[in-house]
C-alpha positions as CSV (number, residue, x, y, z in Angstrom):
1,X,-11.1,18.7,-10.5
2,X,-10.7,20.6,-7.3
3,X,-7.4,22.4,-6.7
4,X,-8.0,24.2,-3.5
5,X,-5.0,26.5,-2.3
6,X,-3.0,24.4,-5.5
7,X,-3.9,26.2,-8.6
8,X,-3.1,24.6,-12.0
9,X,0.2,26.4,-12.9
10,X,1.9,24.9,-9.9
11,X,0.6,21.5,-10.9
12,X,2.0,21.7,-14.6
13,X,5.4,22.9,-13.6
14,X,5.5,19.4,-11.0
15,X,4.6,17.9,-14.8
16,X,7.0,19.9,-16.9
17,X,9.7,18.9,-14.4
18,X,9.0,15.4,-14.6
19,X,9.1,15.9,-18.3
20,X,12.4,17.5,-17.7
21,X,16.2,15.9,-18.4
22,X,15.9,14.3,-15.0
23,X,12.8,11.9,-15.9
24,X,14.6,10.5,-19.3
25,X,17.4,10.0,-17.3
26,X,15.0,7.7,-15.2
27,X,13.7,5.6,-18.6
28,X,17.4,5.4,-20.2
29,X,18.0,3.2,-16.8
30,X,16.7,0.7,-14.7
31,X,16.8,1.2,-11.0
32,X,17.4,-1.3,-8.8
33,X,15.0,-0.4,-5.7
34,X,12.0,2.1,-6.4
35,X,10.4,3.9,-3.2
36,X,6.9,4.3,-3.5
37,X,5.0,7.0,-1.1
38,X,1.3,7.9,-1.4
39,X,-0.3,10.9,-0.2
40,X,-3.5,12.7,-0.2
41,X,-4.2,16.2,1.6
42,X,-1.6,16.1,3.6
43,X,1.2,18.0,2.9
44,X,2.8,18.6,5.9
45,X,3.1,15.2,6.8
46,X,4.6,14.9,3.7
47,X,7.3,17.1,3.6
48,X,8.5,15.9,6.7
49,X,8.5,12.5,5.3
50,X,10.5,13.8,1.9
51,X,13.0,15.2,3.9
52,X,13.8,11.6,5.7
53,X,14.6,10.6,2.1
54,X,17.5,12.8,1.9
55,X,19.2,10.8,4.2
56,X,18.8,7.4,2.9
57,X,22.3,6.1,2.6
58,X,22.2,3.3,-0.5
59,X,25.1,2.3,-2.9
60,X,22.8,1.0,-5.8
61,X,20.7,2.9,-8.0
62,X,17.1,4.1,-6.7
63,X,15.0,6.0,-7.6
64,X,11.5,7.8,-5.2
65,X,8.1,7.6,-6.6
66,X,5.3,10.4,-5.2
67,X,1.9,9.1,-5.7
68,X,-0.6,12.1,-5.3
69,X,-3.7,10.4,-4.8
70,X,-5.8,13.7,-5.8
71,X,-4.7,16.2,-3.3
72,X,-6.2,19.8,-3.1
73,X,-4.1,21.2,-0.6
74,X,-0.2,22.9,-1.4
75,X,1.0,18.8,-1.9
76,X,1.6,19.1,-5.6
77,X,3.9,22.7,-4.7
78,X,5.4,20.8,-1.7
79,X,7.0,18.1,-4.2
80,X,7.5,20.4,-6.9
81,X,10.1,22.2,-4.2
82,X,11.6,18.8,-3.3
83,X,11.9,17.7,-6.9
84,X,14.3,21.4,-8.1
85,X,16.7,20.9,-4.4
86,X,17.1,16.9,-4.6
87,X,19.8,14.9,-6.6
88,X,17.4,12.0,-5.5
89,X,15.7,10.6,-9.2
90,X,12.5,11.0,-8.3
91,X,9.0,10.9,-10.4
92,X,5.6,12.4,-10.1
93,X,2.1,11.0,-10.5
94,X,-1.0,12.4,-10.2
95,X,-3.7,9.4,-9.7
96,X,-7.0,10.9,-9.1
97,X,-8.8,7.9,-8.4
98,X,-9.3,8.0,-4.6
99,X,-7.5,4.4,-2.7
100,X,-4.3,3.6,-1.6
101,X,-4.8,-0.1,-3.8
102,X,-5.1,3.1,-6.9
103,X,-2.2,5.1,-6.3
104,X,0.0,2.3,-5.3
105,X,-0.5,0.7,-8.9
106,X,0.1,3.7,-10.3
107,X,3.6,4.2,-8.7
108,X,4.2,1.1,-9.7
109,X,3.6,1.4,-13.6
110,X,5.8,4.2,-13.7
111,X,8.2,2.7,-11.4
112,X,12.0,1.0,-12.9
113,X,12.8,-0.9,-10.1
114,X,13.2,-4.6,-9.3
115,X,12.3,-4.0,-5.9
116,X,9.4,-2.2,-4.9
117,X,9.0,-0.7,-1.7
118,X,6.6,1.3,0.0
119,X,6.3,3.0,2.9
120,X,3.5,6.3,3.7
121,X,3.6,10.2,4.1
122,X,3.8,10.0,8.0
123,X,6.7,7.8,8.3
124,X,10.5,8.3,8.1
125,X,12.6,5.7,6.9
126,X,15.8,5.2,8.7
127,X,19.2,5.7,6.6
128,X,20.1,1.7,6.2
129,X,16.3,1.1,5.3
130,X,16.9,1.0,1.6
131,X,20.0,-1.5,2.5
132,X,18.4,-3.5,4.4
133,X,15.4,-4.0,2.2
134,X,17.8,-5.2,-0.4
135,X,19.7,-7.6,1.5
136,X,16.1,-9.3,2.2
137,X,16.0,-10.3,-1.3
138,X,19.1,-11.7,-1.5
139,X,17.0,-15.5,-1.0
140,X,15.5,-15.5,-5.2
141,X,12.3,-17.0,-3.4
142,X,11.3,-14.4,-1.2
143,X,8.7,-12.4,-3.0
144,X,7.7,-10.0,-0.2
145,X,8.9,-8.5,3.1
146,X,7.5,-6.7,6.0
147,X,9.5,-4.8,8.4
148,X,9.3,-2.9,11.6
149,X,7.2,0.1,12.4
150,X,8.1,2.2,15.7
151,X,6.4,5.3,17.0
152,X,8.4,8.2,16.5
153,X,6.1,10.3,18.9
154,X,5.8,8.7,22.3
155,X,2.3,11.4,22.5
156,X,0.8,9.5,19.8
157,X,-1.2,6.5,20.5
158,X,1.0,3.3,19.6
159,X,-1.8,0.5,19.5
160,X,-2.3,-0.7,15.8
161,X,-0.2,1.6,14.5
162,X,3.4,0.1,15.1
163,X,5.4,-3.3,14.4
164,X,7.7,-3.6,16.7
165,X,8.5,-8.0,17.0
166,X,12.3,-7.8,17.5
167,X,13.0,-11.3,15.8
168,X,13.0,-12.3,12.1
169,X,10.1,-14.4,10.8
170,X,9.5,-16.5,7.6
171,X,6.7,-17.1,5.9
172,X,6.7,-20.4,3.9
173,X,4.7,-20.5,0.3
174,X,0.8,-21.2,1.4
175,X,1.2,-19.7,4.5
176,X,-2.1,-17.5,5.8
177,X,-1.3,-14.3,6.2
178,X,-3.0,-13.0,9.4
179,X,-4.2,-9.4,10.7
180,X,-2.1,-7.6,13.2
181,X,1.2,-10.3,12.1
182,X,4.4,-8.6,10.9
183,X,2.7,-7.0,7.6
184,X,1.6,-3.7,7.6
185,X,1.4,-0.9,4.4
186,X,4.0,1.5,5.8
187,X,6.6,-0.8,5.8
188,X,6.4,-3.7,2.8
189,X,7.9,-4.4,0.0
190,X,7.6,-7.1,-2.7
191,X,9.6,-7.8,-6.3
192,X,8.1,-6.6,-9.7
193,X,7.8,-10.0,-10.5
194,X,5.3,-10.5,-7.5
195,X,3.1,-7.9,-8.2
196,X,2.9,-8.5,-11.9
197,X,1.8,-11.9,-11.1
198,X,-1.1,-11.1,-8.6
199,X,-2.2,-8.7,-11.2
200,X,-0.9,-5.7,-8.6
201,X,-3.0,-4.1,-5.6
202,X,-6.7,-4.6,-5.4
203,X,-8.7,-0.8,-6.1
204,X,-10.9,-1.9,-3.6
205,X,-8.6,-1.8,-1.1
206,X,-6.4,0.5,0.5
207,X,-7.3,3.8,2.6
208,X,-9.8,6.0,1.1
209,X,-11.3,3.1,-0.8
210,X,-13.9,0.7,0.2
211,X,-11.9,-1.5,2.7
212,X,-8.7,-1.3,4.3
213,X,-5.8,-3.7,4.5
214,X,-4.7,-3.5,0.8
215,X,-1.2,-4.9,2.5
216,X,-2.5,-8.5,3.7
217,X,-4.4,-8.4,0.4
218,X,-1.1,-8.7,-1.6
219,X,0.8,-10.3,0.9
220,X,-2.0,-13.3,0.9
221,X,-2.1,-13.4,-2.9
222,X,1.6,-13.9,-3.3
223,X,1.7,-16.2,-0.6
224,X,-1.3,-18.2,-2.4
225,X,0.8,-18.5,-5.9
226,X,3.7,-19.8,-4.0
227,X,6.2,-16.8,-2.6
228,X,7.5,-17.2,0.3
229,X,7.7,-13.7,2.8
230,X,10.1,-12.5,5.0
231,X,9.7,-10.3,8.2
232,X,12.9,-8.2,9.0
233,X,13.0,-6.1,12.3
234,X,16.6,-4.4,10.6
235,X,14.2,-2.7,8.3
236,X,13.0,0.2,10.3
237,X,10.6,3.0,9.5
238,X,9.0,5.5,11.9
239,X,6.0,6.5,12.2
240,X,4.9,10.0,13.0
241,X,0.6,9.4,12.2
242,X,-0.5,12.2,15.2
243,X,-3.4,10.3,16.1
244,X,-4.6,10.3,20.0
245,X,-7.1,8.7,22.1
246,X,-9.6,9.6,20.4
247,X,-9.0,9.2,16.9
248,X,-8.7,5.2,17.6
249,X,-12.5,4.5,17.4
250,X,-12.3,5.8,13.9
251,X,-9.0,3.8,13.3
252,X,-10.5,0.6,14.3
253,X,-13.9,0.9,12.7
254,X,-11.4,1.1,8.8
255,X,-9.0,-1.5,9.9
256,X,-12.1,-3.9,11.5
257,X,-13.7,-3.4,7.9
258,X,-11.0,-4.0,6.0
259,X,-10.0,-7.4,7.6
260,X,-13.2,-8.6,7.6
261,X,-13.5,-7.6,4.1
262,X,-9.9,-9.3,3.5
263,X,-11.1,-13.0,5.2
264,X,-13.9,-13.0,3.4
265,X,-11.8,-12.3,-0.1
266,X,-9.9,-15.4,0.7
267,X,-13.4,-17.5,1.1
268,X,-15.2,-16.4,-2.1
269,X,-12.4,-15.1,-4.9
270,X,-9.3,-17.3,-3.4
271,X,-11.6,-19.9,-2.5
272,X,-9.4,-20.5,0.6
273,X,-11.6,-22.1,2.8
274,X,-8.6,-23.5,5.3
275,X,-7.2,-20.2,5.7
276,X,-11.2,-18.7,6.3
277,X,-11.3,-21.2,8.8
278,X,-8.0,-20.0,10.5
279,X,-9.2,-16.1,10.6
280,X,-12.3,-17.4,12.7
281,X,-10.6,-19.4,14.8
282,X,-8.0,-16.3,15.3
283,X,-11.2,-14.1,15.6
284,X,-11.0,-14.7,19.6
285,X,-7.9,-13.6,20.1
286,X,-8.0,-10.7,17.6
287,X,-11.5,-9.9,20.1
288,X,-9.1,-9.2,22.9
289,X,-6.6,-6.9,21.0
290,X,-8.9,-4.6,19.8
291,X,-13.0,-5.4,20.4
292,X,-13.6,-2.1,18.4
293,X,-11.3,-3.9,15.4
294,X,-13.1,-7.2,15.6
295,X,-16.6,-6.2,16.2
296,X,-16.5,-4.4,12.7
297,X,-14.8,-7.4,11.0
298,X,-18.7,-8.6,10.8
299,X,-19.7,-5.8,9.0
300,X,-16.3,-6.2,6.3
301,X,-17.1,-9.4,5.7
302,X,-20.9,-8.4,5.0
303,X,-19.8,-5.5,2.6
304,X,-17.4,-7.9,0.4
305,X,-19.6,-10.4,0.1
306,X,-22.2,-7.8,-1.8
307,X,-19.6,-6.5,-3.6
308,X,-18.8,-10.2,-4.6
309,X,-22.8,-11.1,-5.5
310,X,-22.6,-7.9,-7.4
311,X,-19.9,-8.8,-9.4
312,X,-21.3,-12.1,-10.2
313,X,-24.4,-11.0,-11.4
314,X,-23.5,-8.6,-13.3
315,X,-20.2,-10.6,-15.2
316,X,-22.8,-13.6,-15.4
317,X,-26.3,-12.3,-15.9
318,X,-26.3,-9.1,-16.6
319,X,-23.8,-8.9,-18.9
320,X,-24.3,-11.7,-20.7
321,X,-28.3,-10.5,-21.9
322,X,-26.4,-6.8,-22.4
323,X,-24.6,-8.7,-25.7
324,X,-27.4,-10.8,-26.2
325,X,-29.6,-8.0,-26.9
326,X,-27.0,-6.7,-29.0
327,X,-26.4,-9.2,-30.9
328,X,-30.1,-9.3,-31.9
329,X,-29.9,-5.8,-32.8
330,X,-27.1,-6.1,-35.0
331,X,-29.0,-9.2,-36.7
């Protein structure tokens, strides 16, 4: 393992500190909302983002989970100097398994909330975000909600990178789960429940995995076992991501892969074939928002489905002579 400008002994004090009084304090009791935030290489980002936390204004207990997804910058000293000058209950993990879908289920194993929200190391939740969130569960049936996204530097480039609808929207059980809707990763949240059900977020999935768009992922799943979703505009998050004009080819080519990638999920594994049907019938309109985006949905789709033949070959060929052969052996 790398460390870069991070040697070891900062690393084991962030450990020993999570170790510390403060982190049995966190096991003896459950926390009502837990505040997931993933990071990789990016430190900067991230203490700016840390320090938006301070001002959260929320009467029930929660609790801030930071997910280093295998950092070798100063990001492991940057929350080591949050966690000694917060009274925020906050935990450290260190997953090194690169993918947003891998860190976020490793804030959530360690997380002790009922609700569990994320939001990402660019963005800066505003105080009554942590209220608001809560209020959305109120309705037992909801099992996950999205919520708005603004640009918090009018320099940065605001296509595909904010959620601005003004209106609420509800998403009935079943309901298809479209790209570029009212879901996106910096802003979502979904019960425990939920995400023990779907068997948490694909590894697959996620930034700095294979595919993008490990938010519709989850969202879609829940929706497919019966949740119904919730979009609230009250719940408001900025986003401060730095990218210009000509960082968006880049941008488009990870999110085009990742819904194509995410369709084509639904067809094979979900075996969804109406909601398949709805993404290419979408596919038009998506073509106008962002041709980049769509054009690259092509090459998703291509890369899941040989990840799915894989899979199938190997769980139903491959592995099945593996113990045969063994079996003979052992005879």
């Amino acid at each position: 393992m790398r460390w870069g400008s991070t040697d070891r002994s900062v690393y084991n004090k962030v450990v020993q500190g999570v170790r510390s009084g403060s982190t049995s304090a966190l096991r003896r009791k459950n926390m009502d909302v837990s505040l997931i935030v993933g990071t990789r290489d990016r430190g900067k980002q991230l203490a700016r983002c840390l320090k938006s936390t301070r001002r959260i204004a929320f009467e029930r207990p929660w609790e801030l989970i930071i997910v280093d997804n295998g950092s070798t910058d100063d990001t492991a000293e940057i929350i080591w100097d949050f966690m000694t000058s917060t009274s925020i209950p906050t935990h450290y993990v260190f997953e090194p398994r690169p993918g947003l879908g891998n860190a976020h289920n490793s804030g959530v194993v360690v997380a002790r909330g009922k609700i569990l929200a994320f939001t990402d190391d660019d963005c800066y939740p505003e105080r009554d975000f942590l209220s608001c969130l809560w209020s959305a569960f109120e309705d037992p049936s909801v099992g996950y909600v999205g919520g708005r996204i603004l640009l918090h530097d009018p320099a940065d480039v605001q296509k595909g990178t904010t959620v601005r609808h003004p209106d609420r929207a509800t998403f009935p059980p079943n309901s298809f789960i479209k790209a570029g809707s009212f879901f996106s990763g910096a802003n979502m949240a979904f019960r425990r429940q939920v995400l023990s059900e779907i068997g948490g977020f694909d590894p697959l999935f996620g930034p700095g995995a294979l595919f993008n768009a490990e938010d519709l992922d989850a969202a879609g799943r829940a929706s497919a076992i019966g949740w119904s979703g919730q979009y609230r505009p009250e719940i408001v998050v900025r986003h401060h991501h730095g990218r210009k004009s000509v960082d968006m080819p880049a941008l488009m080519k990870s999110y085009g892969i990742g819904i194509g990638a995410y369709h084509m999920k639904l067809l094979v594994r979900g075996r969804r074939l109406a909601w398949f049907a709805k993404s290419v019938y979408q596919f038009p309109r998506r073509y106008k928002w962002s041709p980049r985006c769509a054009a690259w949905e092509f090459v998703g789709a291509g890369m899941y489905a040989c990840v799915y033949l894989h899979e199938t070959l190997r769980d139903c060929i491959l592995l099945p002579r593996k113990l045969a052969r063994g079996q003979r052996a052992q005879g």
